[in-house]
ROMARZA-946427 format. One line per field, with one value per residue: x, y, z of N, C-alpha, C in turn; residue in one letter. Coordinates in steps of 0.2 Angstrom, whole numbers, padded with zeros to 4 digits. Last residue first. Example, Ala and Ser with C-alpha at 12.3 -4.5 7.8 and 13.67 -1.06 7.14 Angstrom:
n.xx [0064	0066]
n.yy [-0011	-0028]
n.zz [0035	0039]
ca.xx [0068	0062]
ca.yy [-0005	-0022]
ca.zz [0036	0039]
c.xx [0064	0066]
c.yy [0000	-0016]
c.zz [0039	0039]
res [s	a]
This chain:
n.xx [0216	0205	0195	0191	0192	0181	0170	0170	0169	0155	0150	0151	0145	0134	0130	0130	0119	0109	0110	0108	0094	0090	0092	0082	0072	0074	0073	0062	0052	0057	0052	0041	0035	0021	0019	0016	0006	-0008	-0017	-0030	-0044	-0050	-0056	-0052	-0035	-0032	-0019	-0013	-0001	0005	0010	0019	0017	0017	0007	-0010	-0013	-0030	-0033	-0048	-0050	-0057	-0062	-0061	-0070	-0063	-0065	-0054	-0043	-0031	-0020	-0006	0008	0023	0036	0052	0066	0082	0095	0104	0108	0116	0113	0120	0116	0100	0088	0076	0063	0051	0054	0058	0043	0036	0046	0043	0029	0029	0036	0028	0017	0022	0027	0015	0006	0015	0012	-0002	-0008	-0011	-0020	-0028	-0026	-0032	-0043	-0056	-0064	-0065	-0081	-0089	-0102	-0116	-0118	-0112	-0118	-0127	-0123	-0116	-0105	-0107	-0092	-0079	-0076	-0067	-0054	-0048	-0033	-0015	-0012	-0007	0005	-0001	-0003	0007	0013	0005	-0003	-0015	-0017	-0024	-0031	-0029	-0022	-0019	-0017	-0020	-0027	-0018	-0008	-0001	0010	0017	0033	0048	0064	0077	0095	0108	0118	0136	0145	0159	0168	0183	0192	0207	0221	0225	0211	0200	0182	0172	0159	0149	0137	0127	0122	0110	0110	0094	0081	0065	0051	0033	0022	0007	-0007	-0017	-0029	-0030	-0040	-0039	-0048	-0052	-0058	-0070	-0068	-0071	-0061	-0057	-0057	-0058	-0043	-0041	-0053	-0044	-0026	-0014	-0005	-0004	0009	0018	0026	0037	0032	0020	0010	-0002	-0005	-0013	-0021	-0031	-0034	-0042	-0053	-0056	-0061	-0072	-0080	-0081	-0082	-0077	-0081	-0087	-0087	-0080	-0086	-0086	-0086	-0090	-0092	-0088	-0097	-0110	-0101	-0107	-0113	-0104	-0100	-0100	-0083	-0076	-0064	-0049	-0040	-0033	-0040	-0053	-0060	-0077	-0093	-0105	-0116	-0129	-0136	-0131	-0114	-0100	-0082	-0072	-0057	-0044	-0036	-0032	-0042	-0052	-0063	-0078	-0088	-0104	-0115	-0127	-0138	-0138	-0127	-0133	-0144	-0137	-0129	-0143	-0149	-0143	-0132	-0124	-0107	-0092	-0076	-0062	-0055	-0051	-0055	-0043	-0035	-0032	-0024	-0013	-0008	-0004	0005	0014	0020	0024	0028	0026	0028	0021	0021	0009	0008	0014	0017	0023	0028	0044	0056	0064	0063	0048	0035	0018	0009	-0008	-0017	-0025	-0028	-0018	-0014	-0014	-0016	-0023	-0025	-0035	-0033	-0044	-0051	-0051	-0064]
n.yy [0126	0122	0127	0115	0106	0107	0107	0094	0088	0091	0084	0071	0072	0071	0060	0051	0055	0053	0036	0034	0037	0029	0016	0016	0017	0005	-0002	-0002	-0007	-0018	-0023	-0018	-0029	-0030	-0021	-0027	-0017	-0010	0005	0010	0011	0010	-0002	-0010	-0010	-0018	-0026	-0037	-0050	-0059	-0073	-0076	-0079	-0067	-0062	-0060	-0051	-0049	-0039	-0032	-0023	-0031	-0030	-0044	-0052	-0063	-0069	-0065	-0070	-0066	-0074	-0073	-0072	-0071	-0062	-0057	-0052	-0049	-0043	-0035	-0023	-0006	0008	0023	0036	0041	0046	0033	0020	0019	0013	-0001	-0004	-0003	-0012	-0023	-0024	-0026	-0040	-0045	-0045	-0049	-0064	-0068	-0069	-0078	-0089	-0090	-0097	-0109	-0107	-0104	-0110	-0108	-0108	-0098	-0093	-0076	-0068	-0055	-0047	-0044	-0048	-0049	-0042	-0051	-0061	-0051	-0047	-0033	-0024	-0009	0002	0003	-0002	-0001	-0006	-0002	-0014	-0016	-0024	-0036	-0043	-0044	-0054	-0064	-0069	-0080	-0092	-0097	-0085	-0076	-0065	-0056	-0040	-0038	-0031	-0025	-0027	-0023	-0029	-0030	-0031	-0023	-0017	-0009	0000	0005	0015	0024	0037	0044	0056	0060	0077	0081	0094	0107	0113	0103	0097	0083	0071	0060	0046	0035	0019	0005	-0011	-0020	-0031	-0034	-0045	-0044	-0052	-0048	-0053	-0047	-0052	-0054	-0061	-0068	-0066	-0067	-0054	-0052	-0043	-0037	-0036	-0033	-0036	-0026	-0021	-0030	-0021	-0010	-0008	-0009	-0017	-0014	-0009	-0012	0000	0009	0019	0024	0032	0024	0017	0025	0029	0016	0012	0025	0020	0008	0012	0018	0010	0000	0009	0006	0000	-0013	-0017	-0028	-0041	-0056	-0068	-0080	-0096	-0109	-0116	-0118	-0125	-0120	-0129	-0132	-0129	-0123	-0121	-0108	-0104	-0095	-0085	-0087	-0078	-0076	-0086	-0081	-0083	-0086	-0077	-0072	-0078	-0083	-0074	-0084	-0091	-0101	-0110	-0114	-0122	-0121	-0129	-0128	-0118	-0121	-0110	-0111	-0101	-0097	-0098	-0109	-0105	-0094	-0099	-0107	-0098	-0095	-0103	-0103	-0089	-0086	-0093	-0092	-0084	-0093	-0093	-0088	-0083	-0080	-0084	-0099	-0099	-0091	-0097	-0109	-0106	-0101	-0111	-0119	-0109	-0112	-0110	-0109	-0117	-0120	-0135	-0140	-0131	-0133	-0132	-0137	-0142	-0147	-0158	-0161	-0155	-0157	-0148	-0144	-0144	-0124	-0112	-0102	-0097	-0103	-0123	-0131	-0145	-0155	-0167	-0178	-0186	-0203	-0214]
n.zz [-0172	-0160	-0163	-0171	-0163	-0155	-0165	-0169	-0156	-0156	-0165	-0161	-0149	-0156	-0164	-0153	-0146	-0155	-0158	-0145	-0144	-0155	-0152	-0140	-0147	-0153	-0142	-0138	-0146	-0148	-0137	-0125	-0109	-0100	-0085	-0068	-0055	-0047	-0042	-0030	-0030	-0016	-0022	-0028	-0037	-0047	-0056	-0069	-0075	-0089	-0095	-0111	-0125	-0131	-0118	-0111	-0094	-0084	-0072	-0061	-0049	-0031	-0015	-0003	0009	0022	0038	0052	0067	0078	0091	0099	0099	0092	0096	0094	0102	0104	0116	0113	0101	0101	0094	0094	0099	0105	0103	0106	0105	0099	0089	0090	0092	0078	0072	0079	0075	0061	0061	0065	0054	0044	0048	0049	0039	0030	0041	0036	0025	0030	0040	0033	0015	-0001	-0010	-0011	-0022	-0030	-0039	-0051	-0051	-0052	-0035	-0025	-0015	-0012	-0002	0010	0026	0035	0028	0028	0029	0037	0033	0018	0012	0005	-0008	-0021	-0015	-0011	-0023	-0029	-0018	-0023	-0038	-0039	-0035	-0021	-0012	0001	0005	0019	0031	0046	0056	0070	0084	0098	0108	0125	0133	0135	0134	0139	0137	0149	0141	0140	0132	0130	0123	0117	0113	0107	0111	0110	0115	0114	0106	0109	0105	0113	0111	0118	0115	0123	0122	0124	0123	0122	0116	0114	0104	0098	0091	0077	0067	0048	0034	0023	0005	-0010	-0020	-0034	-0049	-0061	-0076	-0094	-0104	-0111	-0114	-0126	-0136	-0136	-0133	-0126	-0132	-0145	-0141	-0126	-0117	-0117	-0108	-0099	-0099	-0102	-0090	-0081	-0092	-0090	-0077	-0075	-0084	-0077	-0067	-0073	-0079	-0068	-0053	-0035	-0023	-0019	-0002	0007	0021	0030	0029	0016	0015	0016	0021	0013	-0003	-0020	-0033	-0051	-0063	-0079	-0085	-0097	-0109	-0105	-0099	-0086	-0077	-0082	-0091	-0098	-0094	-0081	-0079	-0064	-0053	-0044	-0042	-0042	-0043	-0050	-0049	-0061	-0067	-0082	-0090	-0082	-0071	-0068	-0054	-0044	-0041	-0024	-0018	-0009	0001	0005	0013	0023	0032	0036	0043	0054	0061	0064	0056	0069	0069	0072	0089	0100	0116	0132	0142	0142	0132	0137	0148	0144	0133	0144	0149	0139	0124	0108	0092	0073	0060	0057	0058	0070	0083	0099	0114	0121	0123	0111	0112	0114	0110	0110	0099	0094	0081	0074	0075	0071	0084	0096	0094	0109	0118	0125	0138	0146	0162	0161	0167]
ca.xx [0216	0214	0198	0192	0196	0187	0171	0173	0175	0160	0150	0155	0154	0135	0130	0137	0123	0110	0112	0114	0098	0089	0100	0093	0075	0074	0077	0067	0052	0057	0060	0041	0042	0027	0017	0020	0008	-0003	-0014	-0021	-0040	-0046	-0059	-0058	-0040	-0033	-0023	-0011	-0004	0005	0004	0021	0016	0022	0009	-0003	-0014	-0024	-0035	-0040	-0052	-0050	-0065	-0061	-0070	-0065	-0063	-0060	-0044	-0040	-0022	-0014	0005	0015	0032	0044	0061	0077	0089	0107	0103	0118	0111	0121	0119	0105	0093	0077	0068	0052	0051	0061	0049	0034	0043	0050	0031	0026	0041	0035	0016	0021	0031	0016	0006	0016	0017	0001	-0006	-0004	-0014	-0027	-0032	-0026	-0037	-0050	-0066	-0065	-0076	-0084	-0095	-0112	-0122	-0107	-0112	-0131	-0122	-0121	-0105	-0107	-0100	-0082	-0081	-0070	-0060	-0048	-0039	-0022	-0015	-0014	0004	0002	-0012	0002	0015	0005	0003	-0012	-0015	-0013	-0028	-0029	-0023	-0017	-0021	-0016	-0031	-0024	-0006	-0008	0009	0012	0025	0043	0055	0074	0088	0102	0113	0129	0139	0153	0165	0175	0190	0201	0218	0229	0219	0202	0191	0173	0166	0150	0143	0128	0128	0110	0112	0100	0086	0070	0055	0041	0025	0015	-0004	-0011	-0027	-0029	-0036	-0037	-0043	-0055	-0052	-0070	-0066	-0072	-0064	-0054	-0057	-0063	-0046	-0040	-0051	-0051	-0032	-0019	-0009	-0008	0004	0016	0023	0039	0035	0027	0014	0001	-0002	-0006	-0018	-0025	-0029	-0037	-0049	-0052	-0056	-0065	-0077	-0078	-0084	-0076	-0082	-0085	-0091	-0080	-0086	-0084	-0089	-0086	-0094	-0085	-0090	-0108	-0103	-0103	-0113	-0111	-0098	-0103	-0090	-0074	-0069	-0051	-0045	-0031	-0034	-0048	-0057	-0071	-0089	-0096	-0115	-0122	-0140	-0135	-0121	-0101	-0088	-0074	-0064	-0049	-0038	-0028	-0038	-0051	-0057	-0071	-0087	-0096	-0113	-0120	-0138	-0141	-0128	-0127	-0146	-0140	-0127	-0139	-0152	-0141	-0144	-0125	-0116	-0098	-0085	-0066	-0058	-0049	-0056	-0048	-0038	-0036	-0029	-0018	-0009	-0011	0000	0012	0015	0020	0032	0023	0031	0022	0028	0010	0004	0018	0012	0026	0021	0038	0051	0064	0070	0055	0042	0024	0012	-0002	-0017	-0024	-0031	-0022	-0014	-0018	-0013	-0025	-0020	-0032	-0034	-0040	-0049	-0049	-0059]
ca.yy [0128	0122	0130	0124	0105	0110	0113	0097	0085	0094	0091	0074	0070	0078	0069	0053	0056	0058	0042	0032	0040	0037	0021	0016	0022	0011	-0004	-0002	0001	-0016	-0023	-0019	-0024	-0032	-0021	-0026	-0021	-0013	0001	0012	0014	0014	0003	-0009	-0008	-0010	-0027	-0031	-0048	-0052	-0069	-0076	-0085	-0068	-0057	-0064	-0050	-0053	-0041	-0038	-0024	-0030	-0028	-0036	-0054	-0057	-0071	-0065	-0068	-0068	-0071	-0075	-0075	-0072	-0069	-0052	-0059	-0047	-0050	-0040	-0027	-0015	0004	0017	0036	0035	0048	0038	0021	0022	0020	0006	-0004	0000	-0004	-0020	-0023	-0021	-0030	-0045	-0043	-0044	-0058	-0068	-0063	-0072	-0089	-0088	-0089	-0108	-0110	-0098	-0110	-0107	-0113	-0100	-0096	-0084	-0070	-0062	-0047	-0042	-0046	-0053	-0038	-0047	-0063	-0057	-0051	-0042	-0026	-0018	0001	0004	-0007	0005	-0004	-0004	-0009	-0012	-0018	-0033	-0041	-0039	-0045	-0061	-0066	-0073	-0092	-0096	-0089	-0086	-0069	-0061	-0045	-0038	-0030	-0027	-0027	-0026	-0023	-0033	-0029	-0031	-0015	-0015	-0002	-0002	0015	0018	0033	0037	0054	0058	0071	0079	0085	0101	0114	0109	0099	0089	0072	0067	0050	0041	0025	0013	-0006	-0017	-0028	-0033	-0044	-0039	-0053	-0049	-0049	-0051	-0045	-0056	-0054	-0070	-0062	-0070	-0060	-0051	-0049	-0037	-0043	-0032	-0041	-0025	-0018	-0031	-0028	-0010	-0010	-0004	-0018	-0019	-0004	-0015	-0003	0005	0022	0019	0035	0028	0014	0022	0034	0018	0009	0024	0025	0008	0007	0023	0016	-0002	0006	0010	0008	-0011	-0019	-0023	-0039	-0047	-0064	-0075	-0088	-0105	-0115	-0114	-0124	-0123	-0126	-0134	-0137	-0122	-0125	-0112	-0105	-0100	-0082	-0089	-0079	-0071	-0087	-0085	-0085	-0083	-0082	-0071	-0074	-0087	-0077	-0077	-0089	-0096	-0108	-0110	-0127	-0118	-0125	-0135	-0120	-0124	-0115	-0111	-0104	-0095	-0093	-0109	-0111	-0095	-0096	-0112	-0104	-0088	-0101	-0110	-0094	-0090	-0088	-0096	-0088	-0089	-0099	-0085	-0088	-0079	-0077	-0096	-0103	-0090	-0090	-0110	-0106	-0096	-0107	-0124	-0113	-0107	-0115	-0107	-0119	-0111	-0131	-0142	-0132	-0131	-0136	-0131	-0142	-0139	-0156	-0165	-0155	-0156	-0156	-0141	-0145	-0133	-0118	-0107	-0092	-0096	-0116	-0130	-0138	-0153	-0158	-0175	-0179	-0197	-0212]
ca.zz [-0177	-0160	-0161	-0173	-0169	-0153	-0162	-0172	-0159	-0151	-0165	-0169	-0150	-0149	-0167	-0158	-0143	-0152	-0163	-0148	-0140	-0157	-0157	-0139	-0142	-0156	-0147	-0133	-0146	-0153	-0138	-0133	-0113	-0106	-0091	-0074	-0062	-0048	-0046	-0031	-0037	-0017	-0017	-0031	-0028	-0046	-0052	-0066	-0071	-0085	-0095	-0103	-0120	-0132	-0123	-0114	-0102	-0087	-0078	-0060	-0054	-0035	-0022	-0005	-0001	0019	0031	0050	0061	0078	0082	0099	0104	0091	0096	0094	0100	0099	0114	0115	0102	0102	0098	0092	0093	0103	0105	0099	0107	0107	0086	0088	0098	0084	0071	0078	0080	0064	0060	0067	0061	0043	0045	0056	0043	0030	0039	0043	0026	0025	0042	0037	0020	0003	-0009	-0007	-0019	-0029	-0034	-0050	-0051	-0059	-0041	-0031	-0017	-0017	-0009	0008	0018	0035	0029	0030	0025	0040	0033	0022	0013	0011	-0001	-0018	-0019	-0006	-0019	-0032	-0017	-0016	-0035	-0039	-0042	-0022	-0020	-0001	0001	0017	0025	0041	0051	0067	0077	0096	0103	0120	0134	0137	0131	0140	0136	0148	0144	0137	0140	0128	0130	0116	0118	0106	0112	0105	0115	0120	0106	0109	0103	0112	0113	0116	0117	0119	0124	0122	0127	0117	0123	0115	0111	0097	0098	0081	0072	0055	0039	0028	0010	-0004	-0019	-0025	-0043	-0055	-0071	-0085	-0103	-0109	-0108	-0119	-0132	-0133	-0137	-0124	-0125	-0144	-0144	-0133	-0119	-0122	-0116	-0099	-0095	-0105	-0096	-0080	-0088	-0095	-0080	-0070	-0084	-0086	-0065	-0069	-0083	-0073	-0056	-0040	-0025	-0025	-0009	0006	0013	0029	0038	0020	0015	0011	0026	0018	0004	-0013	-0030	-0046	-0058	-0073	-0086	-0091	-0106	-0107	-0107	-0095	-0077	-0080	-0087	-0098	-0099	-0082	-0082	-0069	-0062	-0049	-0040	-0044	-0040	-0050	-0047	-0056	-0061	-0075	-0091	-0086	-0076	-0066	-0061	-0046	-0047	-0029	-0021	-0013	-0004	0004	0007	0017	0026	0031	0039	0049	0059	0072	0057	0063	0071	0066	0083	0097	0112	0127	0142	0147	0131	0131	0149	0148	0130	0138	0154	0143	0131	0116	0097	0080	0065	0054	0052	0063	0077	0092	0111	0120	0127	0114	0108	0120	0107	0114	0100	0095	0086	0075	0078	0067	0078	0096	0093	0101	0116	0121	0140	0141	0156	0164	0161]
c.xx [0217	0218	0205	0196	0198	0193	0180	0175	0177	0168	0157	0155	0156	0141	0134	0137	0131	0118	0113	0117	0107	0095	0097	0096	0082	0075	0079	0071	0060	0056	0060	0047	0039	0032	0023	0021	0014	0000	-0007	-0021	-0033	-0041	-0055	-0063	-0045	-0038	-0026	-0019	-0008	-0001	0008	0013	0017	0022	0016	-0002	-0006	-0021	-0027	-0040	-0046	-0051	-0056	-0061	-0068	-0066	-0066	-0057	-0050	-0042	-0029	-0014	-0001	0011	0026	0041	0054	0074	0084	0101	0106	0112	0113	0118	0121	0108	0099	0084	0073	0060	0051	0059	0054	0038	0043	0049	0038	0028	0036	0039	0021	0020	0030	0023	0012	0014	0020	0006	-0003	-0001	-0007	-0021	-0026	-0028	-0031	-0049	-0056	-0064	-0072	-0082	-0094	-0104	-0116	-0114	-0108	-0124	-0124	-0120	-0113	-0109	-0101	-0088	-0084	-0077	-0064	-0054	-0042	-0027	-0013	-0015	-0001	0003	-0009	-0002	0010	0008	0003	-0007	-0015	-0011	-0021	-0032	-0024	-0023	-0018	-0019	-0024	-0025	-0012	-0007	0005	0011	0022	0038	0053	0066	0084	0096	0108	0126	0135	0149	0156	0174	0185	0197	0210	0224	0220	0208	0192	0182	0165	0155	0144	0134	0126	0119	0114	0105	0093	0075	0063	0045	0031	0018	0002	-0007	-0023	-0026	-0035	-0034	-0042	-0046	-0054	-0063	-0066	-0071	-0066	-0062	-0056	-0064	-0052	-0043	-0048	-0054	-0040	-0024	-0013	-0010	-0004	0012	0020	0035	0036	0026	0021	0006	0001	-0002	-0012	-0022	-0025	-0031	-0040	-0050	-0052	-0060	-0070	-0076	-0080	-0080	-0080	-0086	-0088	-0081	-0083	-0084	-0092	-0091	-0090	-0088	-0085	-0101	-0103	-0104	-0106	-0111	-0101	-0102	-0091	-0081	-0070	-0058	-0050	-0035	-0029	-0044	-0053	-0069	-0083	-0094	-0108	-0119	-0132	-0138	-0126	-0110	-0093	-0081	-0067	-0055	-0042	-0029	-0031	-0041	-0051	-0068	-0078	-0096	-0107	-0119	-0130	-0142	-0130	-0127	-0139	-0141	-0130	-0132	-0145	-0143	-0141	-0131	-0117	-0104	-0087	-0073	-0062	-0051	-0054	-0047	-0042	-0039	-0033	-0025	-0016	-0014	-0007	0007	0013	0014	0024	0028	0029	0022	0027	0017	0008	0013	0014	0019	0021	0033	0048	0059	0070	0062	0047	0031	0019	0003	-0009	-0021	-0030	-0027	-0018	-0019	-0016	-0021	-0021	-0031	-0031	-0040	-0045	-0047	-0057]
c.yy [0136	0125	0129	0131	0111	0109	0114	0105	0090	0092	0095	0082	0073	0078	0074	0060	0055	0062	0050	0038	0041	0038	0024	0020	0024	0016	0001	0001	0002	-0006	-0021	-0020	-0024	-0025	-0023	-0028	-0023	-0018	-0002	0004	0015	0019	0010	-0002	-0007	-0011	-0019	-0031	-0042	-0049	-0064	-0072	-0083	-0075	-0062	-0063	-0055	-0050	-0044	-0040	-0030	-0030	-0028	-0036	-0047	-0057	-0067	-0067	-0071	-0068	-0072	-0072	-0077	-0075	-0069	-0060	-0055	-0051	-0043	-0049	-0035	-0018	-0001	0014	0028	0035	0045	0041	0026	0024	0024	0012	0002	0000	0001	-0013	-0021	-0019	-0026	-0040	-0042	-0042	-0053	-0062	-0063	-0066	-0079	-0085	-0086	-0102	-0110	-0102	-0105	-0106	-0111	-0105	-0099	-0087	-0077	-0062	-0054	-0042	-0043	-0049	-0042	-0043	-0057	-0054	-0055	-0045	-0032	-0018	-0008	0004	-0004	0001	-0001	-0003	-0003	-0009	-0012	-0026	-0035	-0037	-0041	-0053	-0061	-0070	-0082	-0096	-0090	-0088	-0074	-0064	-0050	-0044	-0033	-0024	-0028	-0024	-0027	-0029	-0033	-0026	-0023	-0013	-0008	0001	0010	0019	0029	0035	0050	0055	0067	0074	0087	0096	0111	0108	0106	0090	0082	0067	0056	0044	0032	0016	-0001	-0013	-0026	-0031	-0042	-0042	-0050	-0047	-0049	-0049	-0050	-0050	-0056	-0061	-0065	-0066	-0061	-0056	-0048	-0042	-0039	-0034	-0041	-0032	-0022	-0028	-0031	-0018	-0012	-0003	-0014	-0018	-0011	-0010	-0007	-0002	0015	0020	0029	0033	0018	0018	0032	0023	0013	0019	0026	0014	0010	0019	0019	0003	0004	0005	0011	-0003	-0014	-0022	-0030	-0047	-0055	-0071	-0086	-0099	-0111	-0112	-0118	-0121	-0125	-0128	-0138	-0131	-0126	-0116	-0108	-0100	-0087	-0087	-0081	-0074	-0081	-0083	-0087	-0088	-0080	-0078	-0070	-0084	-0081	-0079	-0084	-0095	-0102	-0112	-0120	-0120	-0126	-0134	-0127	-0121	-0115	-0115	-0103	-0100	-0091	-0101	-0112	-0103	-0095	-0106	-0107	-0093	-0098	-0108	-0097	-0091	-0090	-0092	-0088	-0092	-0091	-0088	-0085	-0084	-0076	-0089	-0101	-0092	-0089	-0101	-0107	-0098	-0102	-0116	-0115	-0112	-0107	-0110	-0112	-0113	-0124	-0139	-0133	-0133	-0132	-0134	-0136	-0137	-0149	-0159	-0156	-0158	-0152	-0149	-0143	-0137	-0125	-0111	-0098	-0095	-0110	-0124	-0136	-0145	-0157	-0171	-0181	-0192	-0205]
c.zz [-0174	-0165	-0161	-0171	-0172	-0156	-0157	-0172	-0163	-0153	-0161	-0167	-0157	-0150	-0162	-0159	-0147	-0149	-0160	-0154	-0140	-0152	-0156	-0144	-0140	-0151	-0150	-0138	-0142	-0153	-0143	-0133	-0121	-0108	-0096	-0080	-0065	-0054	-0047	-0038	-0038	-0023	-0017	-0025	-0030	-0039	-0048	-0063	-0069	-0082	-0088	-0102	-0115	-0129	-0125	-0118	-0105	-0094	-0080	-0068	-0056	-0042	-0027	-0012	0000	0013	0029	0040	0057	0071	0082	0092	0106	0095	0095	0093	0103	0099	0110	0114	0105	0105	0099	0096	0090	0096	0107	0106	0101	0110	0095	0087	0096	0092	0075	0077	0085	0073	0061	0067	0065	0051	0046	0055	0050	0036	0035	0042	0030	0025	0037	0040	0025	0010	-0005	-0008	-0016	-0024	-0033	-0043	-0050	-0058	-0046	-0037	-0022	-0017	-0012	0001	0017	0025	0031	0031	0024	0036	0039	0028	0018	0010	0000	-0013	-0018	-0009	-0013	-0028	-0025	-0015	-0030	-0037	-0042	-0033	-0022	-0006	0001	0011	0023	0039	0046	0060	0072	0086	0099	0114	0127	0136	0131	0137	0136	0144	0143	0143	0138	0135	0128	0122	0116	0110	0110	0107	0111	0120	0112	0109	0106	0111	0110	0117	0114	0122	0121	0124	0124	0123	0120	0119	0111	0104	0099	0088	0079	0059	0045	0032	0015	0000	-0013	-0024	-0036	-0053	-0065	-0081	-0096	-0107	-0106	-0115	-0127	-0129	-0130	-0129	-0123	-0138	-0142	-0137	-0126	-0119	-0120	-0107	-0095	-0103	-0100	-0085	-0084	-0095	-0088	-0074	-0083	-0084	-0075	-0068	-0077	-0076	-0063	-0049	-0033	-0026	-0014	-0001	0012	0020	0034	0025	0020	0013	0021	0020	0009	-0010	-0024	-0040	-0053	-0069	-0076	-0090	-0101	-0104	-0108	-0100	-0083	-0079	-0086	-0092	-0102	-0090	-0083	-0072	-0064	-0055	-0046	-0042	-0041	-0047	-0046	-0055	-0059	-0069	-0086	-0087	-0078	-0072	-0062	-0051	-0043	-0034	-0027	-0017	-0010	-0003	0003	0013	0022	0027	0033	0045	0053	0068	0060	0061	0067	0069	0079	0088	0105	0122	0136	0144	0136	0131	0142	0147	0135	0136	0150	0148	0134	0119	0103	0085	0070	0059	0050	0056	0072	0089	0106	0115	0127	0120	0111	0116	0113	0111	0104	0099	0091	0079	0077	0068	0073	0089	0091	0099	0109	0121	0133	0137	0151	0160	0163]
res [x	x	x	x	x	x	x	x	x	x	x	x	x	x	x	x	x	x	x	x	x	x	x	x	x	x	x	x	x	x	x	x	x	x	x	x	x	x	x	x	x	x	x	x	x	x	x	x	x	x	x	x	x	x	x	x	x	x	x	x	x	x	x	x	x	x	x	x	x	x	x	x	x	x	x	x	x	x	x	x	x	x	x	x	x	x	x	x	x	x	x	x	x	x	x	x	x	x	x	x	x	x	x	x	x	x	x	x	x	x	x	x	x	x	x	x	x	x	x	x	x	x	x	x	x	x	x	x	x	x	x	x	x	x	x	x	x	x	x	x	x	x	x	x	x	x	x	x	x	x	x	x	x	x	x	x	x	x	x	x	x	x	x	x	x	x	x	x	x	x	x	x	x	x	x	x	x	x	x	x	x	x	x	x	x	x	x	x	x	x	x	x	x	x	x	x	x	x	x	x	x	x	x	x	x	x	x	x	x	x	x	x	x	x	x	x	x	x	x	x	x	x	x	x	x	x	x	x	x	x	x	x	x	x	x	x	x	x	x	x	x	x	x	x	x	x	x	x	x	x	x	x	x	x	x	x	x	x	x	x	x	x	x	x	x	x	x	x	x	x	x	x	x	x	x	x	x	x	x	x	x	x	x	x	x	x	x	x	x	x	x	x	x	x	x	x	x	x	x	x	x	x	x	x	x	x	x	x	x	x	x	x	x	x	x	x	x	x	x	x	x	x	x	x	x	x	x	x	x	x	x	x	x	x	x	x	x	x	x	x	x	x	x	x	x	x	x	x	x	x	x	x	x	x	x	x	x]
């Protein structure tokens, strides 16, 4: 019987399929496409699969040490250890019911544990509250607040190798005058940048019930404070459990890795009054990526039937959000500012009436 040679895509791992239309081996999961000698080149130079625990052990206490439970409500899963009892839903308010356990292939590799705690998270939250004017008054009641959630959110970090191949052409011109005539004198000049630009550590969400740029607001984190993950960092806090797997996420990092890499080509190239980009193709050419819990204070608030998100770096304290409108304070601001600004015309109206006089 005779070999057969599976092609596995660098950046998702799944299968790769030779495309006759473009004769290159494309992934119908994250639509990254190699040419035939790009992917030997990959597949050769290293392994790039999410590792495993290496002691069977540390999946089963895994197992055996978490609650999940279902939201009825919204569809959430909510994860947190065996001696915490989760009563409602941070996402809807609603109760939720304990559903059992879950598996190994759910722990995360990495952790970054909770630097900040619930009085400073409050803090920090209402100190950014009270600096927007036509906030609801209600929304800064004690109640709300104390509805705010530690949550570990599951992350897909990934460290990308990006492939450069840029060609252009630089002008520098110089204008000068001599007598009656003005000169300008134009020199272009080939630029070329090929090489690789190592891109590490971009984050991705995999709860697709959180809103991508809240979690994209927060950052950065700092992941020198990464640990190997074990259950005793969900002590008194919540986490969830992915539904968004590394192959849906892709799609974002490979964005965010793209311009990282533009970035980093433009930033070599400098004294150029113009530049014409003849080839631009930054390509994803391997990906390694670990699965992570980071720390997010995270609280929901319904105002009106819309719910409003807001979320506070459990490491860092940067805050993100946006807090309901009052239209009723809006409202009143306007005529004050309305009222204000007649008074000024009557006055002035009547001052230069005076005068004409």
């Amino acid at each position: 019987m005779a070999d057969v040679a599976e092609y596995k895509c660098p950046n998702c791992n799944a299968d790769l399929k030779f495309d006759p239309a473009t004769q290159k081996l494309t992934c119908e999961y994250c639509l990254s496409s190699f040419t035939v000698e790009e992917i030997k080149q990959i597949c050769a130079a290293a392994e790039n699969s999410i590792p495993e625990p290496e002691e069977a052990g540390v999946q089963q206490d895994f197992e055996d040490h978490n609650q999940l439970y279902h939201c009825n409500s919204c569809g959430a899963d909510i994860m947190c250890d065996d001696q915490q009892t989760a009563l409602f839903c941070y996402y809807c308010h609603n109760p939720v019911i304990l559903s059992g356990k879950l598996t190994g292939s759910y722990r995360p590799h990495k952790v970054i544990g909770f630097k900040l705690t619930r009085d400073s998270a409050t803090d920090i939250f209402k100190k950014w509250v009270n600096k927007r004017m036509f906030v609801p008054s209600d929304f800064k009641s004690q109640q709300q607040i104390e509805k705010m959630t530690g949550l570990y959110v599951p992350f897909w970090v990934a460290d990308c190798d990006v492939a450069v191949d840029f060609s252009a052409i630089g002008k520098k011109i110089k204008t000068w005058t001599s007598g009656n005539y003005r000169y300008t004198q134009t020199d272009e000049f080939r630029i070329v940048r090929k090489g690789k630009v190592c891109v590490d550590g971009i984050p991705a969400d995999g709860e697709s019930k959180i809103d991508d740029l809240l979690m994209e607001a927060i950052e950065p984190y700092d992941y020198k404070d990464l640990k190997d993950f074990s259950m005793s960092y969900l002590s008194g806090f919540f986490a969830d459990k992915y539904d968004v797997d590394k192959a849906e996420v892709f799609p974002r990092i490979r964005q965010r890795a793209q311009l990282a890499g533009k970035n980093t080509t433009n930033s070599t190239i400098q004294g150029y009054n113009v530049v014409v980009p003849s080839v631009e193709q930054y390509n994803i050419n391997g990906t390694k990526w670990q699965y992570m819990m980071l720390p997010v204070w995270f609280m929901t608030y319904k105002y009106k039937g819309e719910m409003y998100e807001f979320a506070i770096n459990g490491q860092t304290g940067k805050i993100a959000g946006t807090p309901p409108l009052d239209k009723k304070k809006l409202r009143l601001f306007c005529a004050c500012i309305g009222a204000a600004v007649s008074a000024v015309m009557i006055l002035c109206t009547g001052l230069i009436g005076g005068i004409m006089k």
